[in-house]
VEXTI-546615 format. One record per residue (C-alpha): residue in one letter; x, y negated, z. Coordinates in steps of 0.2 Angstrom, whole numbers, plus 2048, in hexadecimal, padded with zeros to 3 digits. Layout:
BEGIN
- A/X/Y/Z
...
//
This chain:
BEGIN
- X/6EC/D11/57E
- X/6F8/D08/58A
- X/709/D06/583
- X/718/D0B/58C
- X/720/CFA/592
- X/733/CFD/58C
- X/740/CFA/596
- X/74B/CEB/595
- X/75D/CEA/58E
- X/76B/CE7/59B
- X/772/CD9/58F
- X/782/CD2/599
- X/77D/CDC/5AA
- X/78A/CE5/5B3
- X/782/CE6/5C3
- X/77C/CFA/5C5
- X/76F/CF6/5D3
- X/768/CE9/5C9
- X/769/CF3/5B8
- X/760/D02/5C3
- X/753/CF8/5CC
- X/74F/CEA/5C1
- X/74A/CF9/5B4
- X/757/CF5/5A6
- X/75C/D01/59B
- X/769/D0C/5A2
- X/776/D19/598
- X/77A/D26/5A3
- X/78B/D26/5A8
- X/78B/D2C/5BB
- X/794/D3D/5B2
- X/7A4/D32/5BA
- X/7A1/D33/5C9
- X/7A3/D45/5CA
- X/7B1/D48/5BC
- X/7B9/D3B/5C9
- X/7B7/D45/5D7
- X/7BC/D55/5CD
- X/7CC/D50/5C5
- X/7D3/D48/5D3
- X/7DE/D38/5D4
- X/7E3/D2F/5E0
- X/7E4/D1F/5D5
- X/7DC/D1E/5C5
- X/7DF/D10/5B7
- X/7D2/D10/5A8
- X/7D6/D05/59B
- X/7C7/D01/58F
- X/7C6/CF5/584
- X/7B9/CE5/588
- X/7A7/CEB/589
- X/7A9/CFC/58C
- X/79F/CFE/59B
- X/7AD/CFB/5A8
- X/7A5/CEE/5B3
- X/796/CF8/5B3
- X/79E/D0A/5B7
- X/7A8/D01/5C4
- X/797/CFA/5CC
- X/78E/D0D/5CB
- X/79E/D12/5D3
- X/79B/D07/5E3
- X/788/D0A/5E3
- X/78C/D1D/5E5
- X/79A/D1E/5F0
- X/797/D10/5FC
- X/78D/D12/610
- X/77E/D0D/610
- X/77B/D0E/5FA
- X/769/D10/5F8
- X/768/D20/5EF
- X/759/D1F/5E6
- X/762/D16/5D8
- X/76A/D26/5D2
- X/757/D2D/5D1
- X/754/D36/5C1
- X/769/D34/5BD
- X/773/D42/5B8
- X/780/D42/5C9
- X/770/D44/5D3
- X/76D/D57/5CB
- X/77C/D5C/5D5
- X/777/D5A/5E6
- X/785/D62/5EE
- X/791/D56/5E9
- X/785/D47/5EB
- X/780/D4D/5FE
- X/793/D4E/602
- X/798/D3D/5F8
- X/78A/D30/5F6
- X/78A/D23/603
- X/79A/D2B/60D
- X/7A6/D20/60A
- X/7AD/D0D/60F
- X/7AF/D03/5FD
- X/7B8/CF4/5F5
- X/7B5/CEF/5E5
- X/7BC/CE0/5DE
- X/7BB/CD8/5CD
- X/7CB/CCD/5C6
- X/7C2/CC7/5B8
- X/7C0/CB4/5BF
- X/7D1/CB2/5C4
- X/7DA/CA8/5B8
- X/7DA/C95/5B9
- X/7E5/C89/5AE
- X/7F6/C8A/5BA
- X/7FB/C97/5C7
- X/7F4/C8E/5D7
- X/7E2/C90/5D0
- X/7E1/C9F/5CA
- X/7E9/CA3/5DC
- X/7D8/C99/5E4
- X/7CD/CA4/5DB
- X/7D6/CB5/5E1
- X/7D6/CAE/5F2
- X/7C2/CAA/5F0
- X/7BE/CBC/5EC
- X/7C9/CC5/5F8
- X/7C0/CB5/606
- X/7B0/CBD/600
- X/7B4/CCF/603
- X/7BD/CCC/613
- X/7AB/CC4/618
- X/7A0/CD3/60F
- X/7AD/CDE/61A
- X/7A8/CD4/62B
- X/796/CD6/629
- X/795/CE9/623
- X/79F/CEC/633
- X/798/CDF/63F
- X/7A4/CD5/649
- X/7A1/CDF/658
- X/7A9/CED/653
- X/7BA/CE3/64E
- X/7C8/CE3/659
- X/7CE/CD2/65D
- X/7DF/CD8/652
- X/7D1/CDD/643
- X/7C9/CCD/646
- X/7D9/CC2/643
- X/7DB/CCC/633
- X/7CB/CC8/62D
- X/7CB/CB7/632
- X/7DC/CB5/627
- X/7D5/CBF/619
- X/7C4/CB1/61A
- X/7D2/CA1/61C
- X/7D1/C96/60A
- X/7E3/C92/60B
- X/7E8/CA5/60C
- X/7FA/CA9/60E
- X/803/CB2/601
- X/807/CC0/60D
- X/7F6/CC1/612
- X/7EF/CC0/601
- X/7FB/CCF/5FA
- X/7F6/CDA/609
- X/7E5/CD6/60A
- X/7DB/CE5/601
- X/7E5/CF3/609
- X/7E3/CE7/61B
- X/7D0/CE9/617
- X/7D0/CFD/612
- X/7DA/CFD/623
- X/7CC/CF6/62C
- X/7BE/CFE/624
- X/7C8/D10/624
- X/7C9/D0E/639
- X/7B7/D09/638
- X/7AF/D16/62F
- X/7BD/D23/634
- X/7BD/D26/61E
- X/7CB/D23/611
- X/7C4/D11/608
- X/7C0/D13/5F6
- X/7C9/D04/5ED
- X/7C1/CFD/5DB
- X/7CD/CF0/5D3
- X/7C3/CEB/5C2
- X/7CB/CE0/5B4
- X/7DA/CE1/5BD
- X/7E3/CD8/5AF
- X/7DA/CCA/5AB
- X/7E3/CBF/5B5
- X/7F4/CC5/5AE
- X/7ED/CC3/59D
- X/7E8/CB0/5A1
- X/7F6/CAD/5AA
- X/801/CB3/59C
- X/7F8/CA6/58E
- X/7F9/C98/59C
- X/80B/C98/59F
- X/80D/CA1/5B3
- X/80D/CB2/5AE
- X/81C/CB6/5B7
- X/813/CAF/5CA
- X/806/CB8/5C4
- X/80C/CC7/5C2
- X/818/CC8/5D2
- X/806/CC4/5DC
- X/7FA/CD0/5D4
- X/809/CDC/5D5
- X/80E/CDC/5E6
- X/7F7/CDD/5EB
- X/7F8/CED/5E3
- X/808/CF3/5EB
- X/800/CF2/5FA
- X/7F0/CF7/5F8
- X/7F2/D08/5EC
- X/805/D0D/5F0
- X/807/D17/602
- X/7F4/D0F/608
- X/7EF/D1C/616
- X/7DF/D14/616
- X/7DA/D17/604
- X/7D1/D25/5FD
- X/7D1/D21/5EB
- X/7D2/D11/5E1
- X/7CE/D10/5CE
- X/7D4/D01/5C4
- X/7CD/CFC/5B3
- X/7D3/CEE/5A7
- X/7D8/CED/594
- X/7E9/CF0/58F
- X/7F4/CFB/59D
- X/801/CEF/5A3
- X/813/CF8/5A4
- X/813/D01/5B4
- X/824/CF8/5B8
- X/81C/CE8/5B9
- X/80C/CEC/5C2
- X/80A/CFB/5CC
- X/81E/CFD/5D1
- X/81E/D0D/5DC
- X/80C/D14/5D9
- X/813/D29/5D6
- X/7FF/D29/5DD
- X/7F9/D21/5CB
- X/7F1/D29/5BB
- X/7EC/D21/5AD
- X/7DD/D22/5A0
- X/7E0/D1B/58F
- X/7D7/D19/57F
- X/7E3/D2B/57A
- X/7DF/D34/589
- X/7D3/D43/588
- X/7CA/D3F/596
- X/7BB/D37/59D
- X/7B9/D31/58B
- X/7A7/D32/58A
- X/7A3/D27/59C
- X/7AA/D14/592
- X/7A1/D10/584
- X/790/D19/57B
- X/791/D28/572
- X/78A/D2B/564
- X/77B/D38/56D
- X/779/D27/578
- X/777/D1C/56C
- X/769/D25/55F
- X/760/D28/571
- X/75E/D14/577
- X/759/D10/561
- X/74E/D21/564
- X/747/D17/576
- X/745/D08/56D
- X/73E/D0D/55D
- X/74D/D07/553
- X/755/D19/54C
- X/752/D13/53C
- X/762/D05/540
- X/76D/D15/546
- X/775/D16/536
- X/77B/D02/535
- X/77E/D03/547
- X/789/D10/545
- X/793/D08/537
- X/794/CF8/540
- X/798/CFC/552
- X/7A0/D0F/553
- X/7AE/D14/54F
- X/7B9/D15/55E
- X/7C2/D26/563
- X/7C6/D2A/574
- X/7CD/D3B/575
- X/7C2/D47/56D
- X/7B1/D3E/56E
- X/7AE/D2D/564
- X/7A5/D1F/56B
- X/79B/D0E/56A
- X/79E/CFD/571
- X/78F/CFC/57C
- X/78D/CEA/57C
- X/78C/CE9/568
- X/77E/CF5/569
- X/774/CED/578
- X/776/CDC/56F
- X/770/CE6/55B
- X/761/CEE/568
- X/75C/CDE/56F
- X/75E/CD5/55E
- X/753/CE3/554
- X/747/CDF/560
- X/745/CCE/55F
- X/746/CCB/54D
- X/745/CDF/543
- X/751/CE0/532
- X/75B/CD4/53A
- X/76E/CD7/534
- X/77E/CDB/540
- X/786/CCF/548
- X/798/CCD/54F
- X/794/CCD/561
- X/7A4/CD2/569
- X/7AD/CC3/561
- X/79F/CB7/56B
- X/7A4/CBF/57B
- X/7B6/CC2/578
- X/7BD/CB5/56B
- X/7C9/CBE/560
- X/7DA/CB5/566
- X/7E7/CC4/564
- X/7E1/CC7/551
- X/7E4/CB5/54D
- X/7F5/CB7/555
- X/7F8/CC8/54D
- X/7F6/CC2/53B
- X/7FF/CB2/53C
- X/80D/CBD/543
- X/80F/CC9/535
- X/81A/CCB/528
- X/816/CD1/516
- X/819/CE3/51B
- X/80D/CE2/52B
- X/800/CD7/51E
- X/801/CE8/512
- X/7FE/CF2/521
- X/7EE/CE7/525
- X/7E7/CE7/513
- X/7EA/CFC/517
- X/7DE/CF9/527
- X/7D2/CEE/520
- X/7D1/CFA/511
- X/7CB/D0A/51C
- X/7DC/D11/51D
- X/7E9/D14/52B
- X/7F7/D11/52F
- X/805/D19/53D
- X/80A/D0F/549
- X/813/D15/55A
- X/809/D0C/567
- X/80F/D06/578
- X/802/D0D/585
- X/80C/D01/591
- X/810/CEE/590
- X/813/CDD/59B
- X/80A/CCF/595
- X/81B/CC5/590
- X/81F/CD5/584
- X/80E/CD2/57A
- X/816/CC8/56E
- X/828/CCD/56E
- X/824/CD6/55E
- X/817/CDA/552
- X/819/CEF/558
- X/814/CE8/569
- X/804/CE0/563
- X/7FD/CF0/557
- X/7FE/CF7/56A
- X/7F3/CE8/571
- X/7E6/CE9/562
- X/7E5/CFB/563
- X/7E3/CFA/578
- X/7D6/CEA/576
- X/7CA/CF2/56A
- X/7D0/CEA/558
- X/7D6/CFB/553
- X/7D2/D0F/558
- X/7DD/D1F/557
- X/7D6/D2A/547
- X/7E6/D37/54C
- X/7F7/D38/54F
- X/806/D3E/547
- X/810/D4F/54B
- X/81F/D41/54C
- X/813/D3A/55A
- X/80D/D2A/551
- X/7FC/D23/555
- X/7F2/D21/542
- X/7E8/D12/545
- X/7DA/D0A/53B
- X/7CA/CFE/53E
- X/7BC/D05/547
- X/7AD/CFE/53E
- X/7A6/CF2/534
- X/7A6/CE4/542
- X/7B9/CE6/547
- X/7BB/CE5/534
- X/7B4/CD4/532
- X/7BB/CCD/541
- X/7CC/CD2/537
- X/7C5/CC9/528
- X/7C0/CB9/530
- X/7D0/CB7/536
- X/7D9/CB9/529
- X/7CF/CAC/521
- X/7D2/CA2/52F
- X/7E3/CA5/52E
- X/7E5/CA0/51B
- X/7DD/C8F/51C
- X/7E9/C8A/52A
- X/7F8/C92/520
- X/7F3/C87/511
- X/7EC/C79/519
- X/7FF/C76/51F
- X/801/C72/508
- X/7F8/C62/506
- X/802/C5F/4F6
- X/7FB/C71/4EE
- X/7EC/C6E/4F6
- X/7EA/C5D/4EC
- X/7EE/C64/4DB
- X/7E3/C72/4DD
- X/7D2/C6A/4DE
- X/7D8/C5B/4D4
- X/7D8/C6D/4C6
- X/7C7/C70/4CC
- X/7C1/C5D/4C7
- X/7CC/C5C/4B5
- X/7C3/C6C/4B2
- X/7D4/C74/4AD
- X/7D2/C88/4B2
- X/7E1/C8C/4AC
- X/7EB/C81/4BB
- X/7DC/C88/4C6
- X/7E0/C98/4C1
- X/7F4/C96/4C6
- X/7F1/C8F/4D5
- X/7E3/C9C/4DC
- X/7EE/CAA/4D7
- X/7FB/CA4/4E2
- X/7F2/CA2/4EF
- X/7E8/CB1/4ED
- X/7FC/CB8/4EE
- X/7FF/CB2/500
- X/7EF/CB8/507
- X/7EA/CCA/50F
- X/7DE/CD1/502
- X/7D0/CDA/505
- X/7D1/CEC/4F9
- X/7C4/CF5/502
- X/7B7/D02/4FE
- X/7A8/CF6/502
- X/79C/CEC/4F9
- X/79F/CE3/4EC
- X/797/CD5/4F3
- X/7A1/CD6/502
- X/7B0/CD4/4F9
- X/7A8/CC6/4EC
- X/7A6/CBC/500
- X/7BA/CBE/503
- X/7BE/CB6/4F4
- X/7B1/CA9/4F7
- X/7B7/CA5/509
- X/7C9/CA1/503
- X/7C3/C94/4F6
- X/7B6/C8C/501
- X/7C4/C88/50E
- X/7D1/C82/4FE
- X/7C4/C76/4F7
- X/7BE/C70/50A
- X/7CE/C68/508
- X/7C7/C59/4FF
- X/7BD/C4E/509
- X/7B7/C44/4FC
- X/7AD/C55/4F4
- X/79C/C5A/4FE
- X/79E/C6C/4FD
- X/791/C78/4FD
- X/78F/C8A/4FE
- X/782/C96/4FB
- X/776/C88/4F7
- X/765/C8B/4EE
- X/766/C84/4DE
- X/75B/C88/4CE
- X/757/C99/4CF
- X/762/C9F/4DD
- X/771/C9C/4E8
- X/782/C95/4E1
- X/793/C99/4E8
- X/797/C8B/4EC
- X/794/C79/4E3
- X/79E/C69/4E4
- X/798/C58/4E6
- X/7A8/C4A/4E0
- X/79B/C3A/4E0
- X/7AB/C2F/4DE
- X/7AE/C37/4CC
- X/79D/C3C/4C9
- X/7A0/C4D/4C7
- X/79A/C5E/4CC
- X/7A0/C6E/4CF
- X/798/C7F/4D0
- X/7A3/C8F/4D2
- X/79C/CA1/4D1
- X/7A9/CAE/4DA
- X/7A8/CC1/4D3
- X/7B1/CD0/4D7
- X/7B8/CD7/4C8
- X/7B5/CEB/4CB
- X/7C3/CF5/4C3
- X/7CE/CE5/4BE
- X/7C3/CDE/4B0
- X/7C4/CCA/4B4
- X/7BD/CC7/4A4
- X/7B0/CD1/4A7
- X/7AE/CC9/4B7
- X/7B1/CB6/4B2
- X/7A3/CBB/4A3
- X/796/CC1/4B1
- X/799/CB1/4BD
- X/797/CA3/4AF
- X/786/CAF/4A6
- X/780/CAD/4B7
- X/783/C9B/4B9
- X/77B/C97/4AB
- X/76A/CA4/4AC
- X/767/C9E/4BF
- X/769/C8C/4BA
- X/775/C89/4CA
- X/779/C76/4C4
- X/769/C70/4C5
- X/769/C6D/4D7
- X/779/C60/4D1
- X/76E/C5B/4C5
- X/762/C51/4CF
- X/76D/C4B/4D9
- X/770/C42/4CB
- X/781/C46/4C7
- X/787/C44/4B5
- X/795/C50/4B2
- X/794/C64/4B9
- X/7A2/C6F/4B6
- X/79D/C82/4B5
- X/7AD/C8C/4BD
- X/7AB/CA0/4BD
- X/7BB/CA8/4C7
- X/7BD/CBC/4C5
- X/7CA/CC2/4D4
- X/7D0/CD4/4D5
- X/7DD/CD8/4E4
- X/7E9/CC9/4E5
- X/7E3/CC5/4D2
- X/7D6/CB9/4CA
- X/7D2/CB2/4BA
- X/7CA/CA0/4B9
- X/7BC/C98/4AB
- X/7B5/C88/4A9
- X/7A7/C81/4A0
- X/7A0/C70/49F
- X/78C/C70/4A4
- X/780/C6B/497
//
């Protein structure tokens, strides 16, 4: 019997024609095309957090609607059922699509460069679909400006409606406009210091290319957050925007939940929905809740290659996780309740800000709930009849990005205390667990604490992060964690060869309250898995047994000497 050769994932692909002739995997979402074509607009904005499929849709989008598409790609798809509306619409129309993503640089004139490369490269594409034959001496001037490296500003701000202008008088068609990540380069430029140029350029190209543009017969736009319509698209009465909170096209960014069980069922993998569900769902967008397609492409691909293999974070590889780090080192005690709340499983009531400029980001910690809710960090579980937006953490991978950070966070927070820092692990080598104890419990005070509803173990490795980066502090101490020793794997073990002295520490999570119970439990096992043995041969000569018991922003310390 010859197996079926599966298809390949489409693990960072965003190209349609690749993804459909190449034979990667492919989730149906040509359903946008015709809800496009349905509910009418002249310009559409979707925002969607990262990896949501916009690059991709954007792509499809081109594929279909562009003269001379090769149609077969949309073979077996569910836009080709209706073939009313693909004999009047496929391959009927002139198309420019642009993506800003690479357009940021470290100063102003760069990033500049790189918009000026692309619209060089389209004005080129533009030449050769029409042939230079059919220009007009006038067109060709254009073109030739649009092609020119040093591009001037005035040519650069007109150039996509100068080309829908010459591709509408060619084909005697409106021009379909795609803008993708439009605000990338808004959001670069705001972290590198030329927002404002920035702005005023990216403003005044889509001022001329999607406000009064006789030549266009739709655009659609796609980015992250929605940039305050003042700031971007002055004028645009044309302009309609889709948000996480609108009720439509919700299904066509992102997997559902059908989508998802059908690629593990494709794959042999439904076994994982239930993990991949609690690890990468979570997102509601209007009535239908949705997946992060490149978390479960990446979970597919790694099931494959290695089955049993655990989650990962895999957003936070591709994304980096700046506006948490920011978020938390921003808030004050009542916003650091509020994220205890959120890590916890509850929500809170926020009223979020659909639109913003890049300068208001950080004007306030309201401002960024509205940039972690538009980003992906949080999801709408419902709204208020006040109108308030009750946020919360969409899954267990958003969760630990929030608990990383906040780790993070606290080593920097008490690294800043070199004298506390000193007096705690010189506790740790005098073996005195009542000074431990003090000092762990005021730290313990300033963190965010993780109260949740998870695993005891989970908690147990909260706890343990925050002293691993305390008694990292000491570089005289070779610190250990997790390490195999006697009959299983210690906490974390301290080496001080200067005093000849070592340290093992077992962290529990005292359920219900109970430190003693808890401290008893860490030090029984310290003792039956023989976790100082590994210090043992290492010849040192003194071993200090610590068991710590923490509950909430409490902890109860106990020290023994090892026999």
């Amino acid at each position: 019997m010859i197996m079926e050769k599966k298809r390949r994932l489409p693990i960072g692909i965003e190209d349609f024609s690749k993804v459909r002739r190449e034979g990667f995997y492919y989730v149906d979402k040509t359903g946008l095309v015709k809800e496009l074509l349905d509910d009418w607009g002249e310009v559409n904005l979707f925002t969607r957090p990262m990896r949501f499929g916009k690059s991709l849709n954007m792509s499809m989008l081109k594929c279909f609607f562009e003269i001379g598409c090769d149609k077969t790609l949309f073979d077996g798809l569910h836009i080709a059922e209706d073939g009313e509306l693909c004999e009047r619409y496929m391959g009927q129309f002139p198309v420019l699509s642009v993506s800003l993503k690479g357009v940021f640089g470290e100063c102003y004139e760069t990033a500049r460069g790189m918009l000026v490369r692309l619209i060089n490269e389209e004005a080129y594409r533009v030449r050769e679909s029409i042939g230079q034959e059919h220009l007009s001496a006038y067109q060709q001037r254009q073109l030739d400006r649009l092609m020119e490296p040093q591009m001037r500003d005035e040519d650069l701000m007109d150039s996509l409606r100068t080309l829908s202008s010459i591709l509408c008088g060619y084909h005697g068609k409106g021009t379909i406009i795609l803008i993708d990540e439009y605000d990338v380069p808004l959001d670069k430029a705001y972290n590198a210091g030329y927002y404002d140029r920035m702005a005023d350029l990216i403003g005044n190209l889509f001022s001329q290319t999607l406000k009064t543009n006789s030549s266009l017969y739709f655009a659609v736009v796609t980015g992250c957050l929605r940039i305050a319509k003042e700031s971007i698209f002055t004028g645009l009465n044309n302009f309609r925007v889709f948000s996480l909170t609108s009720p439509l096209y919700e299904e066509y960014f992102g997997f559902t939940d059908q989508e998802v069980q059908e690629m593990l069922g494709y794959y042999g993998l439904i076994e994982h929905y239930a993990t991949a569900r609690k690890w990468y769902d979570g997102y509601h967008l209007g009535e239908t809740d949705v997946y992060r397609p490149w978390d479960v492409i990446c979970y597919c691909s790694d099931l494959q290659a290695k089955p049993g293999i655990k989650p990962r974070l895999y957003w936070v590889n591709t994304s980096g996780s700046h506006i948490v780090k920011r978020f938390i080192k921003k808030a004050d005690r009542k916003t650091q309740r509020e994220i205890e709340q959120l890590i916890a499983g509850e929500t809170i009531c926020k009223t979020v800000r659909q639109g913003l400029t890049y300068d208001e980001v950080e004007d306030s910690i309201d401002n960024l709930w509205s940039v972690l809710f538009a980003t992906g960090y949080l999801t709408m579980e419902g709204e208020t009849e006040e109108g308030g937006i009750l946020l919360g953490i969409p899954n267990l991978e958003i969760r630990e990005i929030f608990v990383t950070q906040i780790q993070e966070w606290f080593r920097e927070l008490v690294s800043q205390d070199k004298p506390q820092l000193d007096a705690f692990c010189r506790a740790f080598r005098r073996g005195d667990a009542g000074a431990v104890e003090e000092k762990l419990n005021g730290y313990l005070r300033r963190t965010i604490s993780i109260r949740d509803t998870s695993t005891k173990s989970k908690k147990e490795n909260f706890y343990h992060g925050i002293l691993l980066g305390l008694l990292a502090y000491d570089q005289k101490w070779i610190v250990s964690s997790n390490a195999a020793s006697g009959d299983g794997y210690c906490d974390i073990s301290i080496e001080d060869e200067e005093e000849d002295t070592g340290i093992v520490i077992e962290v529990k999570y005292a359920e219900n309250g109970d430190l003693d119970g808890g401290c008893r439990e860490a030090m029984e096992q310290i003792e039956e898995k023989r976790y100082s043995e590994r210090l043992r041969l290492d010849g040192i000569g003194r071993i200090l047994n610590f068991g710590i018991a923490c509950y909430k922003k409490q902890c109860k310390v106990v020290c023994r000497e090892g026999a």
